[in-house]
Every structure is written in structure tokens, then in C-alpha cells.
C-alpha positions as CSV (number, residue, x, y, z in Angstrom):
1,X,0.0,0.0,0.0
2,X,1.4,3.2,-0.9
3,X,-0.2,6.3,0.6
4,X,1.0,10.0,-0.5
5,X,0.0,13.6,0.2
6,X,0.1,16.9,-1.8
7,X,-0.2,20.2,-0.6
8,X,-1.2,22.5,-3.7
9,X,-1.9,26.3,-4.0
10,X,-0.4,29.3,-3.1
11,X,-2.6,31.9,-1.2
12,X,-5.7,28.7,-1.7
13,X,-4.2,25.7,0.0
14,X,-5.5,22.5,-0.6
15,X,-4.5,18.7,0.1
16,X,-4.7,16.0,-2.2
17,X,-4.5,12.2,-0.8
18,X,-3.5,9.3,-3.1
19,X,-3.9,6.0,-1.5
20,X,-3.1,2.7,-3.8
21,X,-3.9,-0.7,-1.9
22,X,-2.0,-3.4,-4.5
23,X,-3.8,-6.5,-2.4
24,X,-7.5,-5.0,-3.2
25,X,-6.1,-3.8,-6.3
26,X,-7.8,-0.8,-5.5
27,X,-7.2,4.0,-6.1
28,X,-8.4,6.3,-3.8
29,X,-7.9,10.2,-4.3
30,X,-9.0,12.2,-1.8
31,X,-9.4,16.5,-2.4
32,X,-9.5,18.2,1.3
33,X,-10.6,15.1,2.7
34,X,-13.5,14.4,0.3
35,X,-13.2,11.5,-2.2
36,X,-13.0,12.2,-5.6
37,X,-11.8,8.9,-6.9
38,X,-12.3,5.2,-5.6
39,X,-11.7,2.6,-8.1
40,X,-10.9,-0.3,-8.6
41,X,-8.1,-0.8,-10.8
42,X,-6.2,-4.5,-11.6
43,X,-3.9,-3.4,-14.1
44,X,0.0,-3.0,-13.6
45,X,-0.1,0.5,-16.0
46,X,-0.6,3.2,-14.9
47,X,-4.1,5.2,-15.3
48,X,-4.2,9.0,-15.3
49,X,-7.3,11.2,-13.5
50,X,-7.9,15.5,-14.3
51,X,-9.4,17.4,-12.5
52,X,-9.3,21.3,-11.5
53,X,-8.8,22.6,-8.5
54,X,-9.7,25.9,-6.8
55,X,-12.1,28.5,-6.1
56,X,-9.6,31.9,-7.3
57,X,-6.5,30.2,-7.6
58,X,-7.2,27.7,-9.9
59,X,-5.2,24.9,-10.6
60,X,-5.2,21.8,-13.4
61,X,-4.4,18.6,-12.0
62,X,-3.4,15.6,-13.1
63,X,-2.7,12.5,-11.1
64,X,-0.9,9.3,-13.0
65,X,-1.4,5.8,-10.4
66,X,-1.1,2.0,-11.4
67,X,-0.7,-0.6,-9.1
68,X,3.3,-1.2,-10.3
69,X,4.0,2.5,-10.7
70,X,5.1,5.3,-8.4
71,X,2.8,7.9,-7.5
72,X,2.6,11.1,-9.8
73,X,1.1,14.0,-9.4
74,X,1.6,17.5,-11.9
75,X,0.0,21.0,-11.4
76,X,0.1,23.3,-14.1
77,X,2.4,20.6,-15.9
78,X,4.9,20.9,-12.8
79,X,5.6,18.1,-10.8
80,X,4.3,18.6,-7.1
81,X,6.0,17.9,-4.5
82,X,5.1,14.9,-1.5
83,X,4.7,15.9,1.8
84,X,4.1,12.7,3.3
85,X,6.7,9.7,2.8
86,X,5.0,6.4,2.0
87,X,3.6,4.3,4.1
């Protein structure tokens, strides 16, 4: 199980939780502590999710997760960086 959080925004914080469980095979992203993805994915490749984020800083997000792959995460097209090591 790999577990990782992003803090994204300048003046508009928000955290973004990415939790991969490779025994239920199973993605969970989690936007300020509400879900925004939980799926169940068996394949090793990686899958990609989009979504914006922010009220008046707003931000374009995109997530890349697979069971076999490291945890990815771009705003803007920048890499963001973890603040949580895995677990």
C-alpha cells in the first residue's frame, strides 16, 4: 500500500491524498478530505485522472497511479511535491 499527500496552491491551499492498496487492487484520491476517486483498478499500468482545482486560484491537476507504478502528481504541468513519505 502506498499512501501520499500533496499540498497544492499558493494563497488557496489544498491537500490532495492518493492511496493505492495493490492487495485489493484498489485508487483512492482524496481532495481536502473528500473523495473524488475510488476505483478499482487490476492493471500494472498506470491510469491518469484531471481534474481542476480551486475556487480563485485555480489549478489543473493531473494525477498518474497504477498498481506497479510510483505515485505522480503535476500541477500546471509541474511536478508537485510529496509531503508525506509512503507508508
Amino acid at each position: 500500500m502506498a499512501k501520499k499527500k500533496f499540498e497544492i496552491g499558493e494563497k488557496e491551499k489544498h491537500l490532495i491524498e492518493v492511496d493505492t492498496n495493490l492487495l485489493w487492487k484498489t485508487i483512492k484520491i482524496k481532495l481536502d478530505g473528500r473523495t473524488v476517486a475510488d476505483e478499482f483498478y487490476p492493471l500494472p499500468s498506470a491510469k491518469k485522472f484531471h481534474f481542476d482545482v480551486g475556487d480563485n486560484e485555480q489549478h489543473k491537476v493531473e494525477i498518474s497511479v497504477g498498481m506497479l507504478s510510483p505515485i505522480k502528481l503535476l500541477v500546471d504541468s509541474k511536478p508537485a511535491k510529496n509531503i508525506d513519505s509512503n507508508r
